[in-house]
ZADO-756231 format. One record per residue (C-alpha): residue in one letter; x, y, z. Coordinates in steps of 0.05 Angstrom, whole numbers, padded with zeros to 5 digits, always signed. Example, Ala and Ser with C-alpha at 12.3 -4.5 7.8 and 13.67 -1.06 7.14 Angstrom:
A+00246-00090+00156/S+00273-00021+00143/
END
This chain:
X+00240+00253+00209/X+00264+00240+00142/X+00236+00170+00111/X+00287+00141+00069/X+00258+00123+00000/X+00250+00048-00015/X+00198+00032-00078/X+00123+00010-00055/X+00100-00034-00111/X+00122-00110-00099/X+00149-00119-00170/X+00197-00057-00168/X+00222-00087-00100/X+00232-00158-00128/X+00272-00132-00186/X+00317-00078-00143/X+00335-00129-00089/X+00348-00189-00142/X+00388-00132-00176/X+00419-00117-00124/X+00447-00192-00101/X+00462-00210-00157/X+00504-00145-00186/X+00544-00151-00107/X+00557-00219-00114/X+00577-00213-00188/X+00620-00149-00164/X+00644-00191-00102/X+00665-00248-00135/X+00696-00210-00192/X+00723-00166-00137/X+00759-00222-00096/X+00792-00250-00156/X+00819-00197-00173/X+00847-00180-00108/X+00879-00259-00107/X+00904-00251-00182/X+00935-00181-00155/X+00965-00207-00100/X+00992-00272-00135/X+01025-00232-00193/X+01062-00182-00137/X+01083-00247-00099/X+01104-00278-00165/X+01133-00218-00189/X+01176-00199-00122/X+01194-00268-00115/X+01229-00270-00191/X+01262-00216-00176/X+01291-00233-00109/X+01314-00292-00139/X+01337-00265-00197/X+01390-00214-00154/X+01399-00278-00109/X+01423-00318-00172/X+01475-00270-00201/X+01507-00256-00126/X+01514-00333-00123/X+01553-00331-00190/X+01595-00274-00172/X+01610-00281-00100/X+01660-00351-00101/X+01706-00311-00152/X+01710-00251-00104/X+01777-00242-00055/X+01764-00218+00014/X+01768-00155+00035/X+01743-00131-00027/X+01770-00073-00066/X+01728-00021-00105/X+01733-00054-00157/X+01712-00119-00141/X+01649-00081-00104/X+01644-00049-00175/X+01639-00122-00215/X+01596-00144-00160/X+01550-00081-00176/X+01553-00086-00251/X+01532-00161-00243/X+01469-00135-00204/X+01455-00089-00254/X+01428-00020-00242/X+01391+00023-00195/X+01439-00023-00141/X+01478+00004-00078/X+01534-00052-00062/X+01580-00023+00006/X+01634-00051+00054/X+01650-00017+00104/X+01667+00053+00080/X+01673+00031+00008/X+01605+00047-00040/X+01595+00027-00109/X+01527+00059-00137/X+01493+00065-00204/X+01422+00084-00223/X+01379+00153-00191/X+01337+00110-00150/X+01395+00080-00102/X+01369+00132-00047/X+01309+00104-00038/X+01339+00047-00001/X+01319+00055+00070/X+01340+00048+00136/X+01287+00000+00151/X+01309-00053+00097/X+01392-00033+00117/X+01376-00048+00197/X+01342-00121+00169/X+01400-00144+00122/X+01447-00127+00181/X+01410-00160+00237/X+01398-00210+00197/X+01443-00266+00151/X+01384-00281+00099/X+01357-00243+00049/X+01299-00176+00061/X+01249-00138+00019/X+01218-00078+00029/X+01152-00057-00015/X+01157+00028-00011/X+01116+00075-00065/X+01154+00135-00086/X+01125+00196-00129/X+01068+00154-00143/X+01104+00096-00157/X+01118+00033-00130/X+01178-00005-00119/X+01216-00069-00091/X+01279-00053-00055/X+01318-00115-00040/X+01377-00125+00010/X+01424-00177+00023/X+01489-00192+00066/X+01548-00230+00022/X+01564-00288+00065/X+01629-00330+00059/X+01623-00400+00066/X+01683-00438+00101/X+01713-00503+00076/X+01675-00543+00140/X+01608-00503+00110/X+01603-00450+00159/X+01570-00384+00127/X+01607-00315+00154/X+01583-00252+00139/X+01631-00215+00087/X+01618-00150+00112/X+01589-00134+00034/X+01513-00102+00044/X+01478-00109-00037/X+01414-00074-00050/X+01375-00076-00113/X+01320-00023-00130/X+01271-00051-00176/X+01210-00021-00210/X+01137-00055-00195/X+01100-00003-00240/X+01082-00052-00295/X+01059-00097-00238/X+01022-00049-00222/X+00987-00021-00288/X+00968-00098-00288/X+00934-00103-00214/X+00893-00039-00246/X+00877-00066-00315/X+00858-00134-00266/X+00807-00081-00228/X+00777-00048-00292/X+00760-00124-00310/X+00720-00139-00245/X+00689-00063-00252/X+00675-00088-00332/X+00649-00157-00310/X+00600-00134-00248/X+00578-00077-00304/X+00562-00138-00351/X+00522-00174-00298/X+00476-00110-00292/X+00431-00137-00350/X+00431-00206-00331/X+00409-00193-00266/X+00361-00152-00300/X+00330-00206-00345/X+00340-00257-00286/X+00304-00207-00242/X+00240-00199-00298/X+00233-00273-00300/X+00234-00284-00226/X+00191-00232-00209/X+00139-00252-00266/X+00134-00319-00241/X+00126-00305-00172/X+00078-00251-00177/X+00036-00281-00236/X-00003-00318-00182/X-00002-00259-00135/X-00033-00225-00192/X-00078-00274-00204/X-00102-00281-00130/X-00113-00203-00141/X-00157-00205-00187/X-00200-00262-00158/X-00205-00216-00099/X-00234-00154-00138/X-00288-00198-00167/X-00302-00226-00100/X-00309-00146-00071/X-00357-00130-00136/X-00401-00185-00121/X-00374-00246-00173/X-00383-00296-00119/X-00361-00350-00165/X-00290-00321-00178/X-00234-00370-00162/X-00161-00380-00183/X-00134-00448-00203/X-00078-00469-00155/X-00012-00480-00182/X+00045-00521-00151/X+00052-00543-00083/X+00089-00476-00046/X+00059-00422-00008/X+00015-00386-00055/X-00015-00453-00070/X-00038-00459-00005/X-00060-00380-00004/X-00097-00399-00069/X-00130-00459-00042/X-00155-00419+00019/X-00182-00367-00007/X-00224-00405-00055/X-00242-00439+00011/X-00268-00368+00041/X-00306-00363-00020/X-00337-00410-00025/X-00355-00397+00048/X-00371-00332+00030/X-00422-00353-00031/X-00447-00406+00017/X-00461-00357+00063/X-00493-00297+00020/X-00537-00351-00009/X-00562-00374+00056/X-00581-00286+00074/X-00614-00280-00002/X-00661-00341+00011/X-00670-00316+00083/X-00682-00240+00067/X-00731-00263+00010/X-00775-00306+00053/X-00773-00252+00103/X-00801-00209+00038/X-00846-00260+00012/X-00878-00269+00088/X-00884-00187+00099/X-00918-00187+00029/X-00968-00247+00038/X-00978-00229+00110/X-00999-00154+00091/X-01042-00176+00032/X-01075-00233+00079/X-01088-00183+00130/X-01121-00132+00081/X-01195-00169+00082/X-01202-00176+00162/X-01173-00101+00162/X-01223-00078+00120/X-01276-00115+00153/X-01246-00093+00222/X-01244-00015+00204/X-01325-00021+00181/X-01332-00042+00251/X-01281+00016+00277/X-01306+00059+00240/X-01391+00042+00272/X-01351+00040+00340/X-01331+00111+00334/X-01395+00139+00318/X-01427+00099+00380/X-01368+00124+00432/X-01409+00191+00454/X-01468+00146+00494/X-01409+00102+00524/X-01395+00101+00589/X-01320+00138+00601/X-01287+00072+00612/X-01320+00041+00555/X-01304+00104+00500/X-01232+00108+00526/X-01225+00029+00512/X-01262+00044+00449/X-01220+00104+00420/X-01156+00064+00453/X-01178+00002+00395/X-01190+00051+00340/X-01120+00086+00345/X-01093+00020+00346/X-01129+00001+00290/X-01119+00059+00248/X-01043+00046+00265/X-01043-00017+00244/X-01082-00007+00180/X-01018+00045+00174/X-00973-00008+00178/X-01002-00055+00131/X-00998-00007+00079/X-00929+00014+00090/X-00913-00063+00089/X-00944-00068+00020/X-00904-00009+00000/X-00842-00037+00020/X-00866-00102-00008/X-00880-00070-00080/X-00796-00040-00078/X-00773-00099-00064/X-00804-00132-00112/X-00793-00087-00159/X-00862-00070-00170/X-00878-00010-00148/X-00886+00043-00212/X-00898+00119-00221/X-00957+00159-00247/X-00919+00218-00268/X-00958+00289-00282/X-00942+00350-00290/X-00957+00388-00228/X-00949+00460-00193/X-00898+00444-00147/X-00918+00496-00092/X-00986+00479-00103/X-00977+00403-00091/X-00943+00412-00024/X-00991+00455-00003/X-01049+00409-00018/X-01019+00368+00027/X-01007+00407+00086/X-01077+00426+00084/X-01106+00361+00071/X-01075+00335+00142/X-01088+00408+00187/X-01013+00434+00180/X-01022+00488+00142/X-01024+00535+00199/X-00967+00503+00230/X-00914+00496+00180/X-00889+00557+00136/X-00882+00546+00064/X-00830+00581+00028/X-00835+00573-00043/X-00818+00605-00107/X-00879+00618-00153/X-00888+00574-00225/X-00854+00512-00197/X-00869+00466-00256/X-00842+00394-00244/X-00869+00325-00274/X-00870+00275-00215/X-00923+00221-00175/X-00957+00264-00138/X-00980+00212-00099/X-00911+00195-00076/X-00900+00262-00075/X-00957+00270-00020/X-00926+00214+00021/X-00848+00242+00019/X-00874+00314+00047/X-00917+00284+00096/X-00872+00235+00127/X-00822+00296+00134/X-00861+00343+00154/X-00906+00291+00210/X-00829+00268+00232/X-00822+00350+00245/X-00879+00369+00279/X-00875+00301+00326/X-00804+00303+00342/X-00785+00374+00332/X-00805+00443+00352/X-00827+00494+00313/X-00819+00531+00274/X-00825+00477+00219/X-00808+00511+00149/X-00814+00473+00084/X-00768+00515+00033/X-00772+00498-00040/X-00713+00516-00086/X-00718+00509-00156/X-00641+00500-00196/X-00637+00483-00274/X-00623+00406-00261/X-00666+00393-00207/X-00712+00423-00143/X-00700+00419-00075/X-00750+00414-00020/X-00728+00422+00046/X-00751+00411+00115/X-00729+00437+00172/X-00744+00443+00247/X-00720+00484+00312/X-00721+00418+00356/X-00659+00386+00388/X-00647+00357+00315/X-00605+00287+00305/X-00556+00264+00344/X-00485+00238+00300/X-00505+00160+00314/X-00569+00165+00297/X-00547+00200+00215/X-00528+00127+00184/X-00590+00092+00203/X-00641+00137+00206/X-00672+00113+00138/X-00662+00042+00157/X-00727+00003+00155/X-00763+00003+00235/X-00706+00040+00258/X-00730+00088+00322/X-00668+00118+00353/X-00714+00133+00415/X-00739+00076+00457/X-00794+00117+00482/X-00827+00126+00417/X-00838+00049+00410/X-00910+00067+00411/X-00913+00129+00377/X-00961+00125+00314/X-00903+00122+00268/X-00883+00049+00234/X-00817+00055+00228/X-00818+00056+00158/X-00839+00128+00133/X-00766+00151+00130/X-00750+00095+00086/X-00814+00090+00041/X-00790+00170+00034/X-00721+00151+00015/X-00742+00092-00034/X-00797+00143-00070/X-00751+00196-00083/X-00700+00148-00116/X-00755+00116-00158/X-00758+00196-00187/X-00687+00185-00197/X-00679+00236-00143/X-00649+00225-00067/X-00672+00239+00001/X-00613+00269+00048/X-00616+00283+00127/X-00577+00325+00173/X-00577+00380+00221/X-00595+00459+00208/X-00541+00500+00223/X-00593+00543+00268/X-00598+00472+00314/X-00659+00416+00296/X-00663+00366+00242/X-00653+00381+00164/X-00677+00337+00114/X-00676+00357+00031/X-00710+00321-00017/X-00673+00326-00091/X-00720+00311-00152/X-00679+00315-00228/X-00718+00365-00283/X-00737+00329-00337/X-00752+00358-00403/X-00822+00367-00403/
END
């Protein structure tokens, strides 16, 4: 289906419909008075001459004997003057080429009627009046006969007409005048009524990039007032409202922070302990060591999650810095496969000479919390692929498992997030994925996650080359 064009923005529609009224009404009004001048001047100008022909039969007729001869047909003619047809019975007088155009319309009203008729006719593109009227004879009581004499007149209306058209060219000529008006009127409306529109736009755009104090003065007491006034109201609301979440998610920050640093000391003091319980389990009776390994993999977990609450803590606080170094890339990641028993488990694919200045500290962290998320969740093979591009190296890890399901993409490297109920209890913290995430942008780099095409999960960490 074909859409029929109309223009989009509001300012282009204010000015074409304002254009638009006001150049029909001009070219109505100017339209309509033209029409009523037209008409007027051919009612004007039919009625002169009717009575005009009516005047000189009045003069003529009393002096005329009855029957009439030619000739007195003839002086009754002459006193007409031209282009007129005056009969009786089978007598004619004519003069003038346009006497034929009297029709037998206008002949059947003068006969059937004792008053007199006019008849508006164009001919070759012009237009003219024909007039007819009986001769009547009035009788010494006053009694009006017909005389049995028929005149009718033929009379030009093209000058009439020339002025009806030069009465049309002046409406055309005075909507075409209006144009610009309309135009100027148009600009000024549609700058005053969409100043404040503009205004309100612009309050909004600050508002959506975070200038919670934007507002626009009301103006006036019509609509957009009231728009204006309400939607300072919603933001105020709004700032209200943020304010309240900032205080709220930096006491919930402050808390995690203090609570992680208070629980350092008893940790410490609690792992010592742990750490004696472990080396005591072998002698235990097998109720006793399973309660006793139970408490250190609980402790060890939550030791785990203190520190990744610290971590957390030190990003949000802006804290947290890097030791950078320059470091054999291949070398680094394979350090740390080994240094948690994966090395025989995961394959490493990586290009030789890998040269890259990062933390390797963080660096340890990213590649374990991908590759520990693999080997848990996924099946193997698990590959770790390193790619190394002028602006920046990739590492990637992938897995052969039943990889991430399209609900699960947006949030997985939201803080505690476990898209698996079941793994509620799972050594994992629920934080590794975004510690990951958080490290690799404090290289400047990014952490993405997906699926392999093969099937199973894909994650790639990017880190930018720096000159070194």
């Amino acid at each position: 289906m074909t859409r029929r064009w109309w223009p989009r923005g509001l300012r282009i529609r204010l000015l074409v419909a304002f254009v638009l009224v006001a150049v029909t009404g001009a070219g109505a009004a100017a339209w309509s008075g033209a029409r009523s001048a037209s008409a007027a001047l051919v009612t004007v100008t039919e009625r002169r001459l009717t009575e005009a022909v009516a005047g000189q039969l009045n003069a003529l007729t009393p002096q005329l004997t009855y029957p009439p001869n030619q000739a007195a047909l003839d002086r009754l003619r002459a006193a007409v003057g031209t282009d007129t047809l005056v009969t009786y019975r089978a007598l004619r007088s004519a003069a003038g080429d346009h006497t034929a155009l009297v029709s037998d319309a206008l002949r059947d009203a003068v006969r059937s009627r004792d008053r007199l008729s006019t008849q508006r006719i164009s001919a070759g593109g012009v237009p003219w009046l024909l007039i007819g009227t009986p001769v009547m004879v009035t009788a010494p009581d006053g009694r009006q006969t017909r005389s049995g004499i028929e005149v009718y007149a033929v009379r030009d209306l093209a000058a009439v007409e020339q002025q009806v058209d030069g009465m049309t060219r002046s409406a055309a000529r005075t909507a075409a005048l209006a144009l610009p008006l309309a135009v100027l009127l148009a600009l000024s409306a549609a700058g005053s009524v969409l100043r404040p529109v503009r205004k309100l736009r612009d309050t909004a755009r600050r508002l959506a990039a975070g200038d919670l104090d934007a507002r626009s003065p009301p103006r006036g007491a019509d609509e957009l007032a009231d728009l204006t006034v309400t939607i300072n109201q919603m933001a105020g609301s709004l700032q209200e409202s943020m304010a309240g979440m900032r205080r709220m998610q930096a006491d919930a920050r402050r808390f995690a922070a203090d609570a992680s640093h208070e629980l350092r000391t008893p940790l410490s003091t609690l792992t010592a302990v742990v750490e004696v319980l472990a080396s005591a389990t072998d002698g235990m009776a097998d109720d006793a060591r399973e309660s006793a390994e139970l408490a250190i993999t609980e402790t060890h977990r939550l030791v785990r999650l203190v520190d990744d609450l610290m971590e957390v803590s030190r990003f949000d606080g802006g804290t947290a810095q890097l030791l950078m170094e320059e470091i054999d890339l291949a070398d680094a990641v394979r350090d740390s496969l080994r240094a948690r028993g994966w090395a025989g488990r995961v394959d490493l694919v990586a290009p030789p000479g890998t040269r890259l200045r990062v933390d390797r500290r963080r660096l340890d962290v990213i590649v374990a919390n991908l590759v520990g998320n693999a080997l848990r969740h996924g099946h193997p093979p698990v590959r770790v692929r390193i790619t190394d591009r002028p602006a920046l190296v990739s590492i990637e890890v992938t897995d052969r498992g039943p990889g991430l399901p399209g609900h699960v993409l947006p949030q997985v490297f939201e803080r505690f997030y476990k898209h698996d109920a079941a793994r509620s209890r799972t050594p994992g913290s629920g934080l590794g994925l975004a510690i990951a995430r958080e490290n690799a942008r404090l290289h400047g780099g990014d952490l993405t996650a997906g699926n392999a095409d093969g099937g199973g999960a894909r994650f790639v960490l990017h880190l930018p080359r720096e000159d070194t």
